[in-house]
DRENLO-998988 format. One record per residue (C-alpha): residue number from 0; x, y, z. Coordinates in steps of 0.1 Angstrom, whole numbers, plus 5000, padded with zeros to 4 digits. Example, Ala and Ser with C-alpha at 12.3 -4.5 7.8 and 13.67 -1.06 7.14 Angstrom:
<recs>
+-----+------+------+------+
!   n !    u !    v !    w !
+-----+------+------+------+
!   0 ! 5123 ! 4955 ! 5078 !
!   1 ! 5137 ! 4989 ! 5071 !
+-----+------+------+------+
</recs>
This chain:
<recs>
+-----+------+------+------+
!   n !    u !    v !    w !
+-----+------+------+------+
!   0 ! 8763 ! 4491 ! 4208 !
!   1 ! 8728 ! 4510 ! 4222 !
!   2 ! 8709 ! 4522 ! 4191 !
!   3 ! 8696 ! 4561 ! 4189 !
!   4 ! 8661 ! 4560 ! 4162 !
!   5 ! 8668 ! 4589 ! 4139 !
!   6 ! 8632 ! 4595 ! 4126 !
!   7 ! 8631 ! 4631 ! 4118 !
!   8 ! 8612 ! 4637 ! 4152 !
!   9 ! 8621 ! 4624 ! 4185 !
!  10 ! 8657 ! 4633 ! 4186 !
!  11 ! 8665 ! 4649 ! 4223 !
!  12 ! 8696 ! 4660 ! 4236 !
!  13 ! 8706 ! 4626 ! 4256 !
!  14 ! 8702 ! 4603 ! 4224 !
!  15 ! 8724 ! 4633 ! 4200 !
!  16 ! 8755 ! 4631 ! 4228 !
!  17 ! 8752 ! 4600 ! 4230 !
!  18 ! 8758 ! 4594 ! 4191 !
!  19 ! 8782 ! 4625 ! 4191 !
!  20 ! 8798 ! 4609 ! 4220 !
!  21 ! 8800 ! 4573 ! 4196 !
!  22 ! 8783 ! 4553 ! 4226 !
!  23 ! 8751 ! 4547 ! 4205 !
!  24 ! 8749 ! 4539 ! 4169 !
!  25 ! 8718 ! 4551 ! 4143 !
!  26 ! 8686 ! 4538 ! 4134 !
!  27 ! 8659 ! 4548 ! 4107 !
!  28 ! 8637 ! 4531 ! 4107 !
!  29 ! 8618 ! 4523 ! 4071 !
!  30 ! 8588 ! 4548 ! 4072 !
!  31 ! 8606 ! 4571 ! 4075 !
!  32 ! 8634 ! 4567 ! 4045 !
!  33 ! 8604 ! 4560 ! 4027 !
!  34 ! 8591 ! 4598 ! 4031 !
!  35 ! 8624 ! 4611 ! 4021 !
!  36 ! 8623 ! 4590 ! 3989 !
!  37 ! 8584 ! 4603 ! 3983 !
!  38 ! 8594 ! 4637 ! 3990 !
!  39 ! 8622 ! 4638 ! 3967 !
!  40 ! 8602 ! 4620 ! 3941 !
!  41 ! 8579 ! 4652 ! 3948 !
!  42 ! 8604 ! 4679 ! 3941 !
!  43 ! 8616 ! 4665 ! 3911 !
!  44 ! 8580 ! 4661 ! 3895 !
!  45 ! 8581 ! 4703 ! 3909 !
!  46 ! 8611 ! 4709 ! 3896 !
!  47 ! 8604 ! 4698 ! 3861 !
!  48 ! 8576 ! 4726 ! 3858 !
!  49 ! 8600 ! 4756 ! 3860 !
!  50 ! 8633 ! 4773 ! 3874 !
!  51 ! 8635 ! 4765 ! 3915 !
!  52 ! 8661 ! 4789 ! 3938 !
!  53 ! 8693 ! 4770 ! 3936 !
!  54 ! 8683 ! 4738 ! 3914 !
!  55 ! 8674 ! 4755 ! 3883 !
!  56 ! 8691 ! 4789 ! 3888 !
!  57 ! 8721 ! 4802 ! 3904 !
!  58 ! 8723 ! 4814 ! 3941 !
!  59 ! 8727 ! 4847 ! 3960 !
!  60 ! 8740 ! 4870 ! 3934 !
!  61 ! 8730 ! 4840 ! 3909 !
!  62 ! 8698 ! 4834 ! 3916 !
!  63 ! 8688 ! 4851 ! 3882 !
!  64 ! 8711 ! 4831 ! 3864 !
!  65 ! 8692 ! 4803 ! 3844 !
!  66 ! 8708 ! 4767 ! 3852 !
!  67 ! 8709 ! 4743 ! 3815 !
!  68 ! 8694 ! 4712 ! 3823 !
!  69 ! 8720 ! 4696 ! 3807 !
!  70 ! 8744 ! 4709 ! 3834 !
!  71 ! 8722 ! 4706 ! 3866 !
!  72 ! 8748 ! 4678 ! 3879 !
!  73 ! 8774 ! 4698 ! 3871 !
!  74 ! 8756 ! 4728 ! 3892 !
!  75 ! 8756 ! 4706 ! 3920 !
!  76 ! 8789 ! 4700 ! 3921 !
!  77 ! 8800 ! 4737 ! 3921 !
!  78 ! 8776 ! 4749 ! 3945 !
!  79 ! 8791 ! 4725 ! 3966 !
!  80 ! 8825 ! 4738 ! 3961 !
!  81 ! 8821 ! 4768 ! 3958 !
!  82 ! 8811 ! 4767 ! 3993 !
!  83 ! 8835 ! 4740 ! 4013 !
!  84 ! 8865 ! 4768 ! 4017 !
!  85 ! 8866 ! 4766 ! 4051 !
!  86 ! 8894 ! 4775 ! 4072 !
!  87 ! 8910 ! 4776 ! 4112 !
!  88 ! 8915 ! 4745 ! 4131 !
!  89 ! 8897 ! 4712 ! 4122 !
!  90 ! 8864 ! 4706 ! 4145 !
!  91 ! 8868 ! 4678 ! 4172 !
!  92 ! 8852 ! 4643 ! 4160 !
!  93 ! 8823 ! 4648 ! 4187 !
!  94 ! 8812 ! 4680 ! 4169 !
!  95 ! 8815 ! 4670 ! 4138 !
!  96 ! 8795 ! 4637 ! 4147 !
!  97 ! 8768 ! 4658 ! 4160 !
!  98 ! 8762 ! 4677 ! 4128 !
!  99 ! 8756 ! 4647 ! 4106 !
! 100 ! 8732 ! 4632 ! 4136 !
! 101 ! 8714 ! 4666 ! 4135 !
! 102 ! 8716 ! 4669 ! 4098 !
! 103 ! 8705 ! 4631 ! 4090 !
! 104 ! 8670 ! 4639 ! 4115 !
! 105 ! 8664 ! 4672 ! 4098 !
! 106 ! 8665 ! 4657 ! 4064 !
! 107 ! 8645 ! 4625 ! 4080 !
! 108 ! 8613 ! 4653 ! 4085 !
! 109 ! 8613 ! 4648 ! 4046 !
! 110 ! 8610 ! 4686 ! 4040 !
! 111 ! 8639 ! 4693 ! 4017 !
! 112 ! 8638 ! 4665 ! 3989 !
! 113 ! 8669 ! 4653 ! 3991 !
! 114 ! 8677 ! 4619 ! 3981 !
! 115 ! 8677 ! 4594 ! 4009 !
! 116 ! 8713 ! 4581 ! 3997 !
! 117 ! 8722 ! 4610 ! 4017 !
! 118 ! 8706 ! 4603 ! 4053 !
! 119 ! 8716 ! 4567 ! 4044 !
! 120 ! 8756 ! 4576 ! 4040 !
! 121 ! 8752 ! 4604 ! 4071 !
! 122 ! 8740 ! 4577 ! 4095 !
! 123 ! 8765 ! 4548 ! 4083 !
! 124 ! 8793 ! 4570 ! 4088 !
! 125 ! 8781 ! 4578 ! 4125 !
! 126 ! 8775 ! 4538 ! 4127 !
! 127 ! 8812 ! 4531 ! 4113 !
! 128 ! 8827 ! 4560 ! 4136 !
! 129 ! 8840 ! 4582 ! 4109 !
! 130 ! 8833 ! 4618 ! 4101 !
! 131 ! 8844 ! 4646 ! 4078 !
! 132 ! 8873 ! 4674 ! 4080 !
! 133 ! 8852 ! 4702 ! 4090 !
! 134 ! 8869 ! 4738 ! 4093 !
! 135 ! 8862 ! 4758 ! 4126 !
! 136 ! 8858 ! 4791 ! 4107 !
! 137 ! 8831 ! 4793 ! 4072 !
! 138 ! 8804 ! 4815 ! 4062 !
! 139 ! 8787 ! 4841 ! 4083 !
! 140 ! 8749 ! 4834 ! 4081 !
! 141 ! 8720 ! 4817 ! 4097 !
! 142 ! 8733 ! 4786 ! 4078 !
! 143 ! 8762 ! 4760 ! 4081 !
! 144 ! 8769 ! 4764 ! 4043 !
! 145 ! 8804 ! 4759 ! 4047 !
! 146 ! 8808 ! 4727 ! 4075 !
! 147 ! 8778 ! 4715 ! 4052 !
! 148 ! 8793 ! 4718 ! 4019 !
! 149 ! 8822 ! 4701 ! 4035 !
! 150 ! 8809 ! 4673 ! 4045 !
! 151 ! 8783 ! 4668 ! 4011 !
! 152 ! 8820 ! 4666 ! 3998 !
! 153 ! 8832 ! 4640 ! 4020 !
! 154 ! 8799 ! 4620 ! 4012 !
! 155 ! 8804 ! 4619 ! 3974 !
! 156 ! 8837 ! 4608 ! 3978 !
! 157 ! 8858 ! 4640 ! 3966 !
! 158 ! 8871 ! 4649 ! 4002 !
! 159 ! 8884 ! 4621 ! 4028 !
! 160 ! 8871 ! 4605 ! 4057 !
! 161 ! 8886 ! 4610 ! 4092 !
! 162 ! 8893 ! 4577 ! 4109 !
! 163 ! 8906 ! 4558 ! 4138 !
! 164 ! 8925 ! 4541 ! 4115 !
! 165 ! 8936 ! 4538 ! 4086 !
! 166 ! 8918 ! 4508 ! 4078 !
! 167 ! 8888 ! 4517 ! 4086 !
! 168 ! 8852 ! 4509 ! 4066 !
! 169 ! 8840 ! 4542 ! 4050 !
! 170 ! 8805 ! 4548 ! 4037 !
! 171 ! 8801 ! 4540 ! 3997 !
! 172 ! 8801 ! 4572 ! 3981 !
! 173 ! 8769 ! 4589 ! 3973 !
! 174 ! 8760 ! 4602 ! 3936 !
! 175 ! 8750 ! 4636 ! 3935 !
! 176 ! 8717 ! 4645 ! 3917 !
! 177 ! 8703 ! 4681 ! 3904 !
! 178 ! 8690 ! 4693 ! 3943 !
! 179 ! 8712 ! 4675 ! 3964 !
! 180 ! 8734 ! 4701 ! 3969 !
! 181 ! 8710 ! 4731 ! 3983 !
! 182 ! 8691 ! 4704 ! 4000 !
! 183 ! 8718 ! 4696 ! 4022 !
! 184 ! 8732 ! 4729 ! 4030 !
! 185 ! 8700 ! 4749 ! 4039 !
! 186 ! 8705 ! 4739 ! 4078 !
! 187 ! 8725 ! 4754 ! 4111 !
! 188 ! 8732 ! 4717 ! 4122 !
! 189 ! 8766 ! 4723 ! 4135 !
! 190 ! 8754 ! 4751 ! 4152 !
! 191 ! 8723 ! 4728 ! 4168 !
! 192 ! 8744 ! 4703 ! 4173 !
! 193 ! 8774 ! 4728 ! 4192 !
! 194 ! 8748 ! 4742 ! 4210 !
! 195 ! 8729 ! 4705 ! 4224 !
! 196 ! 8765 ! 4698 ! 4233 !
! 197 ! 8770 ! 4731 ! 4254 !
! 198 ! 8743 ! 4728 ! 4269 !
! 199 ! 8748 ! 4688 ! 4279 !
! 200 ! 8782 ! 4699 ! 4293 !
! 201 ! 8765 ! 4729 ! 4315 !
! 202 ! 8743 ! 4704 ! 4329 !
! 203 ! 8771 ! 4679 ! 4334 !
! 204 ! 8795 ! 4708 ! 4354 !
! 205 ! 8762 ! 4718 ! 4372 !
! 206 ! 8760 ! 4686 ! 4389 !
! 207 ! 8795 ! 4678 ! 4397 !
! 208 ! 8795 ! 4718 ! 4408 !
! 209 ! 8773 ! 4709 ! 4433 !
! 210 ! 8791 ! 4676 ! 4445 !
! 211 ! 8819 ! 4698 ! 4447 !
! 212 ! 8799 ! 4722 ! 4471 !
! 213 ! 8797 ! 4697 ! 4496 !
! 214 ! 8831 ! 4680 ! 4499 !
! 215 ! 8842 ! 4717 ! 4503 !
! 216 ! 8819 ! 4724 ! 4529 !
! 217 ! 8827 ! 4692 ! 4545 !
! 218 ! 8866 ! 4698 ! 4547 !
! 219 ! 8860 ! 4734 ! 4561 !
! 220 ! 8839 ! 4715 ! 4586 !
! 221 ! 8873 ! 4693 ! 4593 !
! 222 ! 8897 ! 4722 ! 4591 !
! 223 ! 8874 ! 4736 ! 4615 !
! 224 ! 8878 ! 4710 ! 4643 !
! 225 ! 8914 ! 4711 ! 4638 !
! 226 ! 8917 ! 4750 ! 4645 !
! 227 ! 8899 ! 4743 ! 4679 !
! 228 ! 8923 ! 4713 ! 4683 !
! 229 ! 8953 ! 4739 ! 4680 !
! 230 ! 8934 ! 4766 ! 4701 !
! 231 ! 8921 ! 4742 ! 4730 !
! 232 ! 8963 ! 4727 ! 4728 !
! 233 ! 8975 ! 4759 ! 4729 !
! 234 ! 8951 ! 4772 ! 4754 !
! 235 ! 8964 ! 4744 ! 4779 !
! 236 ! 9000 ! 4750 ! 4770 !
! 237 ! 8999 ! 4786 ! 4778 !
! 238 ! 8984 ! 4782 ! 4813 !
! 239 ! 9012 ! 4762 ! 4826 !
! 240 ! 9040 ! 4792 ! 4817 !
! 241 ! 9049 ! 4813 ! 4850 !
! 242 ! 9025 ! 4844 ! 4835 !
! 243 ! 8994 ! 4838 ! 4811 !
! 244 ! 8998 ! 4860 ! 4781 !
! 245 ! 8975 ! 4894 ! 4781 !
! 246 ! 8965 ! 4887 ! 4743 !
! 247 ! 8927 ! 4893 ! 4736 !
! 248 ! 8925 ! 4863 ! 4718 !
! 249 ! 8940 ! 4843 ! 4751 !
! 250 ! 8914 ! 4858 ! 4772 !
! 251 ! 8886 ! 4852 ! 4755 !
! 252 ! 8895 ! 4815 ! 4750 !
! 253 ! 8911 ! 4807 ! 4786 !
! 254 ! 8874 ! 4829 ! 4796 !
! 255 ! 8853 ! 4801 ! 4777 !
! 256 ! 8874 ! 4770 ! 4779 !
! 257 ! 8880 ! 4749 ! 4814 !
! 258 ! 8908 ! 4757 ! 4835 !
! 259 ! 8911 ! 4718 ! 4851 !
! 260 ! 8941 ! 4707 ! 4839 !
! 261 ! 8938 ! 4669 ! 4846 !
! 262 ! 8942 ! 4642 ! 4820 !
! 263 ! 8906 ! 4637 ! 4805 !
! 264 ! 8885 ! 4636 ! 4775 !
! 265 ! 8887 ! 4668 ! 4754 !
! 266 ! 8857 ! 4663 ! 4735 !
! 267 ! 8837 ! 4695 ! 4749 !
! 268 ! 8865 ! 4718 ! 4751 !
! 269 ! 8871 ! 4713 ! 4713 !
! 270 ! 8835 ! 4720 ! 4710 !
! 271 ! 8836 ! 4750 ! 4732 !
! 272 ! 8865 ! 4762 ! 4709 !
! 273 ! 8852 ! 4753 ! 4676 !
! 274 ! 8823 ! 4780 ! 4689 !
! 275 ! 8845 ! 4802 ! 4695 !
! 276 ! 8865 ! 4801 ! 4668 !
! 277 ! 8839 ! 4832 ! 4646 !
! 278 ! 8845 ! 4852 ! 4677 !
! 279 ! 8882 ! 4847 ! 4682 !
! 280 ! 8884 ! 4861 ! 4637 !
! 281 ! 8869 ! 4890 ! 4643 !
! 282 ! 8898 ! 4904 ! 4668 !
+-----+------+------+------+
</recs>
């Protein structure tokens, strides 16, 4: 399988359809797991020196509400719940696979201090083929808090993987540390990732549209010579009756087209006809 590098900087749009697509598998290289484990090592040391949004206090309406350090896993935990109730129809497999690509590069930047067990699980699962039950319908916001939260769920093992089968290798569950949580949610991947995969398909129907154009302009072109095929055919049939017809459309053809009726080639009378054939519409 072609490998896509995940680096938290080069990601375009061919190499994210092409791993939402499952035609490519992931690659990180070392460097750059090596920033995510510095900058997590970073917002702990932060962390430690007072109450952060989210990791040592509550959120929204919370955000007052001091967090026990003694219950920061457990935080965690319910701020991933409490926003995973998604609902509608489950996302397709190629959506879904384009969140955790877009997700796993964003958190690859090392900006968010997550811990790199997280892009590690995100890009195994993309490599194995298997992907969370995300919902269509979640929260309203700049975020994807609830196709997030729903998939940090399937990554610690509390929600289950979609497969091919039901055989199939699934990434080790991840532990989930005092961060994690808000870490992984603050992002619109899915909508990125929807949105790179709109616009891959525009440019797909763009092309064929205009592959399209031409065999349609090249069957008018054929429907055309048969039309002056008919008229030249029915031109010659008419003039052998006892009384040509009076017809407009008869006298402007029998007017332009030969009146030797011997056995020959037919070639510029269809031509003659097929130029007459705007002329001969318009009666």
């Amino acid at each position: 399988m072609d490998r896509v590098m995940l680096d938290g900087n080069g990601l375009g749009l061919t190499g994210l359809v092409r791993l939402a697509d499952a035609v490519a598998g992931p690659v990180v290289p070392p460097g750059a797991l090596h920033r995510v484990r510095r900058a997590h090592e970073s917002a702990g040391r932060l962390a430690a020196q007072g109450q952060w949004y989210g990791r040592g206090t509550g959120v929204g309406a919370h955000r007052s509400v001091a967090v026990d350090p003694s219950d920061a896993a457990g935080h965690a935990l319910r701020l991933l719940r409490s926003h995973a109730g998604g609902a509608g129809p489950v996302l397709p497999a190629r959506q879904a696979r384009a969140l955790m690509a877009v997700r796993a590069n964003q958190l690859l930047a090392a900006g968010s201090g997550i811990h790199p067990s997280f892009v590690t699980a995100l890009t195994e699962a993309l490599r194995l083929g298997v992907h969370p039950v995300i919902n269509e319908y979640g929260g309203v916001g700049t975020g994807d808090l609830t196709a997030l939260a729903q998939t940090g769920l399937t990554l610690i093992g509390e929600r289950p993987w979609l497969t091919a089968s039901p055989d199939a290798e699934l990434p080790a569950p991840v532990a989930l540390r005092p961060g994690d949580s808000l870490a992984l949610l603050s992002s619109n991947a899915l909508a990125v990732g929807r949105a790179a995969l709109a616009c891959h398909d525009l440019e797909e129907a763009a092309s064929f549209a205009g592959q399209a154009a031409k065999q349609a302009e090249r069957a008018a072109e054929a429907y055309r010579v048969v039309l002056a095929c008919e008229l030249v055919a029915a031109v010659r049939a008419l003039r052998l009756g006892p009384v040509e017809p009076s017809a407009p459309a008869f006298r402007v053809a029998a007017a332009a087209l030969p009146a030797d009726m011997e056995d020959r080639a037919l070639t510029g009378d269809v031509t003659t006809a097929m130029e007459l054939l705007p002329q001969l519409a318009d009666l």
